[in-house]
N, C-alpha and C positions, 0 to 999 in steps of 0.2 A: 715796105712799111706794112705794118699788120693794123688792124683794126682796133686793136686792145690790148691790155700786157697778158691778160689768159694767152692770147693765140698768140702773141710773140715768146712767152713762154714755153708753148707747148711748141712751136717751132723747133728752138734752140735746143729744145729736149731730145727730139727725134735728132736733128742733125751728131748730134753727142752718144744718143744712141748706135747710131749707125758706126759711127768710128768705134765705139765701144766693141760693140759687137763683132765688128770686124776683127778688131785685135786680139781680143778674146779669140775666136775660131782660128786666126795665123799662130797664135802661142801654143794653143790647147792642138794642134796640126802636128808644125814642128817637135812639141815633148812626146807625145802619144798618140796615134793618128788611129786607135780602136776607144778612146777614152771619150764621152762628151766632153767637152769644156764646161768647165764650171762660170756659168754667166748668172748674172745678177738679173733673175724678172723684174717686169715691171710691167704696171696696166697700161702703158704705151708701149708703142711696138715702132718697127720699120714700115716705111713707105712702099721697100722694096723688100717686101719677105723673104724673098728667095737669095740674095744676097748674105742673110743672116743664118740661113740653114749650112749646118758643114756639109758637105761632098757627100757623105754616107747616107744620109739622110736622102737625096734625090731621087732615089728607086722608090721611096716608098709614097703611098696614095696618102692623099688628104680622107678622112681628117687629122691620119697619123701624124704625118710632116708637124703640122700645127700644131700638135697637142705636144709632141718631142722638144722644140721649138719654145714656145712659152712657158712647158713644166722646166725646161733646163737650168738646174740649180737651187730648184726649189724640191724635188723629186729624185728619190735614188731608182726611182724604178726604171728600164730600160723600154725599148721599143714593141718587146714581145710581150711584155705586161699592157701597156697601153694600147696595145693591138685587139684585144678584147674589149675595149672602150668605143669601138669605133663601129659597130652597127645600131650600137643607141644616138649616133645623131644622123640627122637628115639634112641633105644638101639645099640651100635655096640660093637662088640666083638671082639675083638682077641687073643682068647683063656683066656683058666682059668686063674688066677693069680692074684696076689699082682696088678700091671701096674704102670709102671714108664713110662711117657712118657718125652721127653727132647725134649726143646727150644733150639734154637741155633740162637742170633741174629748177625747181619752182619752187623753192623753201620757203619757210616764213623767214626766215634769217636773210633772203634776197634770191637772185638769179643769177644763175650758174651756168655754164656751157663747156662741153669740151669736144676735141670730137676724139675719135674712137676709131687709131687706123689700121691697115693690117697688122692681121699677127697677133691680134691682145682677142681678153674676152670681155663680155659686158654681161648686164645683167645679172651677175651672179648670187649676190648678197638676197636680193628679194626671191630668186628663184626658189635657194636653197634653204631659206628664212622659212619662207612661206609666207612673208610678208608685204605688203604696199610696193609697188613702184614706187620707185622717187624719181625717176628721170623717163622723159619721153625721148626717143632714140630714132630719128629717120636716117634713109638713107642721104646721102649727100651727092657721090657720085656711085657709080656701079659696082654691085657687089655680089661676093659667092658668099654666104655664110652658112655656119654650120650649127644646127641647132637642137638641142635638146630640149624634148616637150617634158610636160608631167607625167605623163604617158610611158615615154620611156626612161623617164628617172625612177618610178615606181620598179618598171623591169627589170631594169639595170641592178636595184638594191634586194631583186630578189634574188637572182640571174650571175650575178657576180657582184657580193656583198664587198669582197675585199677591194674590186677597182670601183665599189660608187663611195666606199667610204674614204682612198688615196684621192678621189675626184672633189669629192666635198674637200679635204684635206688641202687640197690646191687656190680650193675656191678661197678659203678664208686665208689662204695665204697671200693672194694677189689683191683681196679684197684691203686686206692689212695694208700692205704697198697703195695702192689706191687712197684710202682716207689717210696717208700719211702724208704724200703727194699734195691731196685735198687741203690739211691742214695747214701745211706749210704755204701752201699759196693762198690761204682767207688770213694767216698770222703775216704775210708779207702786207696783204692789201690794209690791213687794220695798221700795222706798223708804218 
């Protein structure tokens, strides 16, 4: 029993994810095993990240894996392209673990929560906005997260224009999936 239909919904999400994911990587194996699978993102992720990466993918370092991972099928670009993305974030940690971290936003419209588990990104919209936070983000349980400052997003769009502009490009893509997500769960709770 869950606490509320948000967290029983974002249960049911993940669990559905996971089977997803998996079948997608056994079909996308079996037809073409140099091909990524074509998977549908989404602002949720798996419990168990590594489950969801295909076999090829395992030689390669975080934060590549991750970024391979979440852009697949939203992104034609391959792993040599996104490999140049990967000194503009820095690693934080806190402590080993699974990492769940939880949103909690504070609308005028009421109060919101979700949490935010591996594999997905957060943050985005306001980053690359330049606009307000909406949501306050802690940690939950232990987590490695990979982070990009202003600092090196400024870098990055000197540095290599064409992966910060495929990077924004991602962002507003997941960001889309997310307030769609969003919607449909405030047009459930109103209905």
């Amino acid at each position: 029993m869950l606490p509320d239909l948000n967290s029983a919904l974002e249960s049911c999400e993940n669990e559905l994810l996971k089977t997803y994911y998996v079948s997608q990587e056994a079909r996308s194996s079996a037809s073409s095993p140099r091909t990524i699978g074509k998977l549908a993102g989404s602002p949720k992720a798996l419990e168990d990240v590594d489950a969801a990466r295909p076999a090829k993918w395992q030689g390669f370092k975080e934060p590549l894996r991750l970024m391979l991972q979440i852009f697949q099928g939203l992104s034609e670009k391959n792993e040599d392209f996104w490999f140049r993305a990967t000194p503009y974030f820095a690693k934080l940690e806190y402590a080993a673990g699974t990492g769940i971290l939880r949103a909690e936003y504070d609308l005028p419209q009421g109060w919101l929560c979700e949490s935010i588990v591996a594999g997905t990104t957060c943050g985005d919209l306001p980053f690359f906005s330049e606009t307000r936070r909406t949501a306050t983000v802690t940690v939950e349980r232990a987590s490695t997260l990979w982070m990009m400052d202003a600092e090196k997003w400024a870098k990055i769009q000197r540095e290599e224009p064409e992966v910060a502009w495929e990077l924004q490009r991602m962002a507003l893509k997941l960001t889309s999936q997310h307030m769609t997500l969003v919607t449909s769960y405030i047009l459930t709770m109103a209905g």
